[in-house]
C-alpha positions as CSV (number, residue, x, y, z in Angstrom):
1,X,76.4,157.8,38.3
2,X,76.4,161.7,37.8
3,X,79.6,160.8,34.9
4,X,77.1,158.2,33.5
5,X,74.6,160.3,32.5
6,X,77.1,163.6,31.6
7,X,77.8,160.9,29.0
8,X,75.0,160.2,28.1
9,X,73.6,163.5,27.7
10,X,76.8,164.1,25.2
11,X,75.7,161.0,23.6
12,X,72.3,162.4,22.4
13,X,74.0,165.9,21.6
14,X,76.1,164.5,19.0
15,X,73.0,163.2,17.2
16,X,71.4,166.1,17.4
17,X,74.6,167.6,15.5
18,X,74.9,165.0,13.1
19,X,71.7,166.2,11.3
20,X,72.9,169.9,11.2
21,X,74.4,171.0,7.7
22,X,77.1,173.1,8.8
23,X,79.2,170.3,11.1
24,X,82.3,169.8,10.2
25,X,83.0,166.1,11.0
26,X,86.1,164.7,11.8
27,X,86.9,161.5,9.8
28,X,89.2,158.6,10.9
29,X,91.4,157.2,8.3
30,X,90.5,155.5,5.5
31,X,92.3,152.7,3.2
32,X,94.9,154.0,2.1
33,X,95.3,154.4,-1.8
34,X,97.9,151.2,-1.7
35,X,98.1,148.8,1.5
36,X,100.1,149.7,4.0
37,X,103.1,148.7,4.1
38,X,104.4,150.2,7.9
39,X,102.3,148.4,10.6
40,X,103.4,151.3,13.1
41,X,101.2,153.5,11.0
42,X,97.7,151.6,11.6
43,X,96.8,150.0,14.9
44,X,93.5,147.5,15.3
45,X,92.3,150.9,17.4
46,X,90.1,152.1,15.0
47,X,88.9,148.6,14.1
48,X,88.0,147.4,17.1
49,X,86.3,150.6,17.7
50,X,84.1,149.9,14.4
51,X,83.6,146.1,14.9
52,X,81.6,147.0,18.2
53,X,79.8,149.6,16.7
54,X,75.6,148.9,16.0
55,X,75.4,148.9,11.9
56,X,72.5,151.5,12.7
57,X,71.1,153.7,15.2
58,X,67.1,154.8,15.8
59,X,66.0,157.6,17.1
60,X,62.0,157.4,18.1
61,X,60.7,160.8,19.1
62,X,57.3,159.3,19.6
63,X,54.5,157.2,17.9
64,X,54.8,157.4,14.3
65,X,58.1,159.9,14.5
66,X,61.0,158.0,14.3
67,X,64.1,158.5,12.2
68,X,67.3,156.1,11.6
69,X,70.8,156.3,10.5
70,X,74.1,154.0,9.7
71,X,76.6,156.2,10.8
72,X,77.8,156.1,14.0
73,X,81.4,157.8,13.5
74,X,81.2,161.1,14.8
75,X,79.5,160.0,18.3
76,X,81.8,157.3,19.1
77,X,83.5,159.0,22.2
78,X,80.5,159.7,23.7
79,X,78.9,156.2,22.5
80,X,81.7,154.2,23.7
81,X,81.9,156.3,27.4
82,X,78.3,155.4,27.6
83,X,78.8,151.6,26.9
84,X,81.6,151.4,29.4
85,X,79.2,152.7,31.9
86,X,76.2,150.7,30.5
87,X,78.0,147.2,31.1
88,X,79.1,148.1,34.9
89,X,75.3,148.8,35.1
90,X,73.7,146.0,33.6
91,X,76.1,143.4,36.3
92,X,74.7,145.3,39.6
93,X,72.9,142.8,41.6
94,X,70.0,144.7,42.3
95,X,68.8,145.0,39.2
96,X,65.8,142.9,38.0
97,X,65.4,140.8,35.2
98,X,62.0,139.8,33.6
99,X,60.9,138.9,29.7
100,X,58.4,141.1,27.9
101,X,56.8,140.1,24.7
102,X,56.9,141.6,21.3
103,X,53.6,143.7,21.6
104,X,55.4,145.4,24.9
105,X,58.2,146.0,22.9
106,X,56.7,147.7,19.9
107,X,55.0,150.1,22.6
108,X,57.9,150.6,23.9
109,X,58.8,152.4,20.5
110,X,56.4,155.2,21.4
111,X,58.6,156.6,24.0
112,X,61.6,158.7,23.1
113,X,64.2,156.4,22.8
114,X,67.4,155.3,21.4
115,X,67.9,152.2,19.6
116,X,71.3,150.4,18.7
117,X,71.1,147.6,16.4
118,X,74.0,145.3,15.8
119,X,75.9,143.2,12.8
120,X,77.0,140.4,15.5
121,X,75.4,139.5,18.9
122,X,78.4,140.5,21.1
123,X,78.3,138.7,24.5
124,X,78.6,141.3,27.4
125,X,81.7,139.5,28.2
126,X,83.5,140.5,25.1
127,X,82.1,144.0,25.4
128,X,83.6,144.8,28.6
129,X,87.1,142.5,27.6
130,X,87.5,145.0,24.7
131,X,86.4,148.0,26.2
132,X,88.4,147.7,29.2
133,X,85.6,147.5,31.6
134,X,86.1,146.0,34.7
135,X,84.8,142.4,35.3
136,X,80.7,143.1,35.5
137,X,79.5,140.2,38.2
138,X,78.6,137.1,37.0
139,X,75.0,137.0,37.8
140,X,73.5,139.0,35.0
141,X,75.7,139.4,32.2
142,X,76.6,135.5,31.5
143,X,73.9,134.9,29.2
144,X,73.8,138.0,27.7
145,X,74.5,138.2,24.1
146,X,73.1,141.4,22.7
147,X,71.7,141.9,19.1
148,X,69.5,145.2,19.6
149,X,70.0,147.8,22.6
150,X,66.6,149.5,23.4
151,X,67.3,152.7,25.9
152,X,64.8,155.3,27.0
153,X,65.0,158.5,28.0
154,X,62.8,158.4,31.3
155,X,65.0,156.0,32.1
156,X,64.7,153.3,34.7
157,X,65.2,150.2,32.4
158,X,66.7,149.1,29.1
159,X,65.9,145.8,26.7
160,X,68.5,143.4,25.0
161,X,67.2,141.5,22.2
162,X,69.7,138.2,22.6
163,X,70.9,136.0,19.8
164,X,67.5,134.3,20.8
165,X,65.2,136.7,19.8
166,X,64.0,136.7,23.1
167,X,63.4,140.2,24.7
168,X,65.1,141.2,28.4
169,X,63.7,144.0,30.4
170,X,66.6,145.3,32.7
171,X,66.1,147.4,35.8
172,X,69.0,150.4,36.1
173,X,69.3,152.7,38.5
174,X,68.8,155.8,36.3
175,X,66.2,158.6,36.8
176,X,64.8,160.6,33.8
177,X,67.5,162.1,31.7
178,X,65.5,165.7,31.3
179,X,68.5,167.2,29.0
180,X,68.3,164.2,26.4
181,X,64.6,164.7,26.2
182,X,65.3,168.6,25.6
183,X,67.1,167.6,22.8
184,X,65.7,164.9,20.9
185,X,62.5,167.4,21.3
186,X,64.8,170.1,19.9
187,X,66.0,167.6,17.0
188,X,62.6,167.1,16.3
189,X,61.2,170.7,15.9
190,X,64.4,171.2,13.7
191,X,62.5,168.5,11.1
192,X,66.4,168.3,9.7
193,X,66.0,164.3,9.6
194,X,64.4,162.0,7.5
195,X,61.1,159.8,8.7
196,X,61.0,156.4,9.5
197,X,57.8,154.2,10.2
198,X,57.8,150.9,11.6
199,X,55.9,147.6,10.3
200,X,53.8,148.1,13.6
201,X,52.8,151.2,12.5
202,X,52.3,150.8,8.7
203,X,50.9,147.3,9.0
204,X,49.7,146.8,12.2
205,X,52.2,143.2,11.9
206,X,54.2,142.5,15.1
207,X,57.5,143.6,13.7
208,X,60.1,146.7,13.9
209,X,61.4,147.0,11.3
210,X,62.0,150.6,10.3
211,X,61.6,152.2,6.3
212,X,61.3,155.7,5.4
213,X,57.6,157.4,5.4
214,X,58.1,158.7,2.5
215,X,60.6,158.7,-0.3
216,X,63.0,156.3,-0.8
217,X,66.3,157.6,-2.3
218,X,69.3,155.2,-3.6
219,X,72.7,155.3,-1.8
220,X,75.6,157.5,-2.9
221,X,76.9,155.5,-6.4
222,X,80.1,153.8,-5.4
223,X,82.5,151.9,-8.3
224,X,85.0,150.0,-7.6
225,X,88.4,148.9,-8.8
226,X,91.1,146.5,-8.6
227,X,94.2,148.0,-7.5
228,X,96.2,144.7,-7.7
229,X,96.6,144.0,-11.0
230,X,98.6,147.2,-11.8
231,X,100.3,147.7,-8.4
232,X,104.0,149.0,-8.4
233,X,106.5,146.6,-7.5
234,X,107.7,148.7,-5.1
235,X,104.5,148.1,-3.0
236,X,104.3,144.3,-3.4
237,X,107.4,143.8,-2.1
238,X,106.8,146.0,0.7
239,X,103.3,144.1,1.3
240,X,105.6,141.2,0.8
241,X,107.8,142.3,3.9
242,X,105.0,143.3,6.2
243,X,103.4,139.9,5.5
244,X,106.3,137.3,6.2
245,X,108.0,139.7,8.5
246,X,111.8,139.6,6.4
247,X,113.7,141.8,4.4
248,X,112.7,141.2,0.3
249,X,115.9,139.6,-0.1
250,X,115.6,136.9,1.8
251,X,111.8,136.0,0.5
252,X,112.0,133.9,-2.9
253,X,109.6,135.7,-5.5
254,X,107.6,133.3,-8.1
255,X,106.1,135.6,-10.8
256,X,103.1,133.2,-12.9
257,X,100.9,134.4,-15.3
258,X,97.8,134.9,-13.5
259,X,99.9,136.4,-10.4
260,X,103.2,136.1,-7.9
261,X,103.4,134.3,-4.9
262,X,106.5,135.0,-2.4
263,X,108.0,132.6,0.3
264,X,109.6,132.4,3.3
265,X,110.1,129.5,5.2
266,X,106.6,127.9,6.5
267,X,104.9,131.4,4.9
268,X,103.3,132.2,1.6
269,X,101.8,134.7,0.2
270,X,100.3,135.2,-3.0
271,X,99.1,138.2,-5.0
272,X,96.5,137.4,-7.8
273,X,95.8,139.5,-11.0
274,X,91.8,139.7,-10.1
275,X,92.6,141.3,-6.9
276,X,92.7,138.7,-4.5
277,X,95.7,138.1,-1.9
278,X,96.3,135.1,-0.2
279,X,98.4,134.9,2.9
280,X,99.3,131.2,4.5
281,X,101.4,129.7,7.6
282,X,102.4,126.2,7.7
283,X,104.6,126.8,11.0
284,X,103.5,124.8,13.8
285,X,101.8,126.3,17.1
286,X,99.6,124.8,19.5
287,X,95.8,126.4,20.4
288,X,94.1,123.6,22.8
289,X,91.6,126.0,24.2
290,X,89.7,128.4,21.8
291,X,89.7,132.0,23.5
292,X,87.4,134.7,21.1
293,X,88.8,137.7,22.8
294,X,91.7,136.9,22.1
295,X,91.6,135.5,18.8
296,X,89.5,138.5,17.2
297,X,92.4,140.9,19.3
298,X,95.0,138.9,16.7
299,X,93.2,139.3,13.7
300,X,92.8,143.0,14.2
301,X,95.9,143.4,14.7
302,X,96.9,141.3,11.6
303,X,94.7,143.2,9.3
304,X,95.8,145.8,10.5
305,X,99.5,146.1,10.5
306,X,99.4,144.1,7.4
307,X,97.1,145.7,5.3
308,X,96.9,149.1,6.3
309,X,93.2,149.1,6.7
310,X,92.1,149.9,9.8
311,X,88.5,151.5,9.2
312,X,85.2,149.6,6.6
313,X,85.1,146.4,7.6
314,X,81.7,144.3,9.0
315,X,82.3,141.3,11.1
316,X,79.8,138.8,9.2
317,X,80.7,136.0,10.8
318,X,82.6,133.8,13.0
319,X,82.5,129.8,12.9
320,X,84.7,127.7,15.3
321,X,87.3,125.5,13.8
322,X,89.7,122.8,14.2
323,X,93.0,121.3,12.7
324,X,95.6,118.7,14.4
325,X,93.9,119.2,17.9
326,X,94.3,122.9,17.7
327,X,91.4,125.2,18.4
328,X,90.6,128.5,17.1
329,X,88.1,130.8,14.7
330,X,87.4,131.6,10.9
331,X,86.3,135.4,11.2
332,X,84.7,136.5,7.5
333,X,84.3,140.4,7.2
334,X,82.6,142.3,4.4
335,X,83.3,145.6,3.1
336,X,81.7,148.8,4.0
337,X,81.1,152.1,1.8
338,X,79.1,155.0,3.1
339,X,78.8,153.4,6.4
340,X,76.6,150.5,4.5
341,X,77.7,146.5,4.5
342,X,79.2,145.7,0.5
343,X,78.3,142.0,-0.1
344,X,79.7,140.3,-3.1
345,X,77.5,138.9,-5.9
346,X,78.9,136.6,-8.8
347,X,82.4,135.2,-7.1
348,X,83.5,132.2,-5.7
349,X,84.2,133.8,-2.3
350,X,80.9,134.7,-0.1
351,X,83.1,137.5,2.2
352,X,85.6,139.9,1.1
353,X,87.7,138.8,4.0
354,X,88.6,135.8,5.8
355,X,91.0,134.6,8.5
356,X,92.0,131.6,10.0
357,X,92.9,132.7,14.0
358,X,94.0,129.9,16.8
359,X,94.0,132.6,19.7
360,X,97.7,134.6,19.2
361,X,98.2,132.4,15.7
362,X,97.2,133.3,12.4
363,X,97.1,130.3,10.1
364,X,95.3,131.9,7.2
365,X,94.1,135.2,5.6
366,X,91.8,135.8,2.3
367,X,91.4,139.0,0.7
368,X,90.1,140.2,-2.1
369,X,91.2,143.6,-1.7
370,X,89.0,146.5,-3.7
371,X,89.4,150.2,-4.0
372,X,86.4,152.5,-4.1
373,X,86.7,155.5,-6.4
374,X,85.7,159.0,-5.9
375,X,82.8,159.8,-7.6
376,X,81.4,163.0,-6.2
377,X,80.9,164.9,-3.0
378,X,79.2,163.6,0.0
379,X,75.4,164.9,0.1
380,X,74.3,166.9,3.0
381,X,72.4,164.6,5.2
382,X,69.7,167.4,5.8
383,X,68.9,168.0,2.2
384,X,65.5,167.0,1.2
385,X,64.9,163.8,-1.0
386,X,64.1,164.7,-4.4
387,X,66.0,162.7,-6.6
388,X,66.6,159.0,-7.5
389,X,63.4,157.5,-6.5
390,X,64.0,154.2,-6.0
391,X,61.9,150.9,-4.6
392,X,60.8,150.6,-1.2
393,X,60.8,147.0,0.7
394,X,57.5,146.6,0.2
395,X,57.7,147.5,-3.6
396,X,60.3,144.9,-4.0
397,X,58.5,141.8,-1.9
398,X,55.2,142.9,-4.0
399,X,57.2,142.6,-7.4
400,X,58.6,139.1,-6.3
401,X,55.8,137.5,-5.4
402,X,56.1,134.2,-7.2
403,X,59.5,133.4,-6.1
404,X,58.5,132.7,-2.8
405,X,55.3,131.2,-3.7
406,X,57.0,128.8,-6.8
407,X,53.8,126.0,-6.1
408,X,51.0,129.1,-6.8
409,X,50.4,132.1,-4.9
410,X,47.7,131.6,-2.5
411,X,44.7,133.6,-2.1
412,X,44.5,136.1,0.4
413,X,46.6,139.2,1.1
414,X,49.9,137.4,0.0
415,X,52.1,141.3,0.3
416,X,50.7,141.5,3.8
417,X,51.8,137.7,4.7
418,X,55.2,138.2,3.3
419,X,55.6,141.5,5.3
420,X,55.0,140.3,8.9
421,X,57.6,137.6,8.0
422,X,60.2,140.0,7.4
423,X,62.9,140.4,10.8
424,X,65.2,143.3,9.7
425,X,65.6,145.4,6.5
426,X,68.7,147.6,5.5
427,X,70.2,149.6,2.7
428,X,73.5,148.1,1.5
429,X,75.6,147.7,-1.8
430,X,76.1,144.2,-4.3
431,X,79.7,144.4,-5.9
432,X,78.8,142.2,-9.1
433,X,82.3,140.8,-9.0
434,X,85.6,141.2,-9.9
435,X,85.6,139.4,-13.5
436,X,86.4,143.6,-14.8
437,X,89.1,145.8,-13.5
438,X,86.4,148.3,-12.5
439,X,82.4,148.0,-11.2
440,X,79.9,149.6,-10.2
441,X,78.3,148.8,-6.9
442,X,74.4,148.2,-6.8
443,X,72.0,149.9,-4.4
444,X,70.2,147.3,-2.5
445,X,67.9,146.2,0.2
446,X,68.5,143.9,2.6
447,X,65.7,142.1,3.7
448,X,65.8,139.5,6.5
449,X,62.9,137.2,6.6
450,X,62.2,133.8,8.6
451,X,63.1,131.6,5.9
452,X,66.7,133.5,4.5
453,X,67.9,136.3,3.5
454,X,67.0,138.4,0.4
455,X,68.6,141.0,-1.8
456,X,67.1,143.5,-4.0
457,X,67.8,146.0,-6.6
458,X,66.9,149.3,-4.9
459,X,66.3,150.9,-8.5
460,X,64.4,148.5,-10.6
461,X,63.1,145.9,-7.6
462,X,65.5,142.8,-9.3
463,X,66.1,139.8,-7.0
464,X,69.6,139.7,-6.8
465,X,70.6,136.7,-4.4
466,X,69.7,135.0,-1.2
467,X,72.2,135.1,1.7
């Protein structure tokens, strides 16, 4: 118990430190400026490490103080000791389980706290598989699939949010953590952060979803190119190699004009002038009983040693599938820039990524492989918000009013209406497609509400698309 909360204490120091100007952060790799071509270089480490990361964290200090962030990176020692710890917790048999409602949860929010919010609801089960934990007991962690981690720093509890919605109140065995609340209070005299308020707060609406108080600022300008097009020989047949697993020699190469595809055997891959690549195996295998652990353990690995890119990807989904009586998964990832989700716009594919995974088999893989330019330097995090004013999620849902009202607005407050049906909101980037060799990424928001989800322009308040 004493490791658990030294760990969890280092947890809260590294946020703390993430705010301060003169850290000097220590980056994992990123994609390299051609795939990789040797799979000793890039394990699925640092991928699994980011596919279980939340896509944000929140820090509330107290009512109305609150402050949030996407990047998780430089905590994720500390973050993943904690979790290891947190799981063996959450399966004692002691502990008691009860359901608050929403109104006890946006309280909860008052107390300083630590928030983790996730892309996918990972089941406790697949936590602890890929974090090594040992087995938790059965009793409490079976149903547990967990979308939002609420953890305070008296202690004493926590609360899952489950792919239900529904919200679980779990007894722990942990007193008050009095060096966290030192310094989250120490964070918060520093003022180097920027404020949040939630929709509880603002509106008084029973929802938390968190915007900044204040100014809104767009996201660090990101353009994008496509590498393939103009790749060297030398690296496709290399790509070629890593992909069917023989010497270039023995692979027959097909060059067409929008593209080349090699073969070998059952495989095929193909290489298309817009950027996308296109990997498929017609071998036969047999997958009777689907197994996600071990299927998402392949395509990591795949991706990895294949590609080369082994850090800015977002699991987006994952949908059960079938063929010849075998059983398996189509995982669809999205990029990432800046620690914020990339969704694709005007193109025929909805994901950036794709594969096709029956447990240790991998029948087929989709990418539509981009490269992000340099632009300019990283801005301090600390640094006040003066520039590049930009819409806030309300401003956007009052500008689009009729399109979700196309039969008349009603009377009434309509903004207010539209705001307590909103479920989550985030900054990301819209890649407007690959029809030119190079694009511009979009500053967006990302608004979840009961009936889809919506994307905005961050800069002029344009509907985009629904998702």
């Amino acid at each position: 118990m004493k490791e658990s909360i030294k760990t969890f204490v280092l947890l809260t120091l590294s946020i703390s430190l993430i705010f301060l100007a003169s850290l000097v952060w220590v980056k994992f790799p990123k994609k390299p400026e051609s795939p990789s071509v040797n799979g000793s270089e890039f394990s699925s480490t640092y991928l699994e490490r980011e596919i279980l990361s939340p896509k944000k964290l929140i820090v509330n200090f107290s009512h109305g103080e609150h402050t949030l962030f996407y990047e998780i990176e430089p905590m994720w020692k500390e973050y993943y000791n904690w979790m290891e710890d947190f799981l063996v917790l959450l399966g004692d048999e002691d502990n008691q389980i009860e359901k608050i409602t929403q109104e006890e949860y946006l309280k909860a929010q008052d107390e300083m706290s630590l928030v983790f919010v996730y892309d996918y609801p990972w089941s406790t089960r697949i936590l602890g598989n890929l974090l090594n934990v040992e087995k938790p007991k059965e009793k409490n962690t079976g149903a547990f699939k967990i979308e939002t981690l609420y953890l305070p720093v008296k202690g004493g509890f926590i609360i899952l949010i489950n792919e239900n919605k529904e919200l679980i109140k779990v007894s722990i065995k942990h007193g008050k953590f009095q060096e966290i609340e030192e310094r989250l209070e120490d964070l918060y005299d520093s003022k180097r952060y920027r404020n949040y308020e939630n929709f509880w707060e603002k509106y008084k609406v029973l929802t938390n979803v968190y915007v900044p108080k204040l100014t809104v600022t767009l996201p660090r300008p990101v353009i994008y190119r496509n590498e393939l097009a103009k790749m060297e020989k030398t690296y496709r047949n290399d790509l070629a190699e890593r992909f069917l697993g023989r010497d270039i020699d023995y692979i027959r190469e097909i060059i067409e004009d929008s593209g080349t595809t090699y073969v070998y055997e059952a495989r095929n891959l193909r290489f298309h002038d817009d950027g996308l690549i296109e990997y498929q195996n017609l071998e036969e295998f047999e997958s009777k009983e689907e197994n996600l652990f071990v299927s998402l353990q392949t395509a990591l690995d795949f991706i990895a040693t294949r590609t080369g890119i082994n850090t800015g990807l977002v699991l987006s989904q994952v949908e059960r599938i079938s063929t010849k009586g075998n059983s398996g998964y189509r995982l669809d990832f999205n990029l990432k820039e800046n620690d914020k989700e990339v969704l694709l716009q005007k193109d025929p594919l909805e994901h950036y990524m794709s594969i096709e995974v029956y447990n240790q088999n991998v029948a087929k893989f989709q990418f539509l492989y981009r490269k992000a330019m340099d632009t300019n330097a990283p801005k301090d995090p600390a640094a006040p918000i003066l520039e590049d004013q930009a819409f806030s999620p309300s401003g956007v849902l009052e500008q689009n009013v009729p399109m979700f009202y196309p039969n008349g607005t009603p009377d009434g407050d309509v903004l207010l209406e539209l705001i307590q049906r909103v479920e989550d909101v985030d900054v990301i980037y819209v890649d407007p497609g690959r029809e030119e060799e190079m694009t511009t990424l979009l500053p967006a928001w990302k608004i979840k509400m009961d009936t889809g989800t919506y994307i905005f322009h961050m800069g002029n308040g344009e509907f985009l698309m629904e998702r």
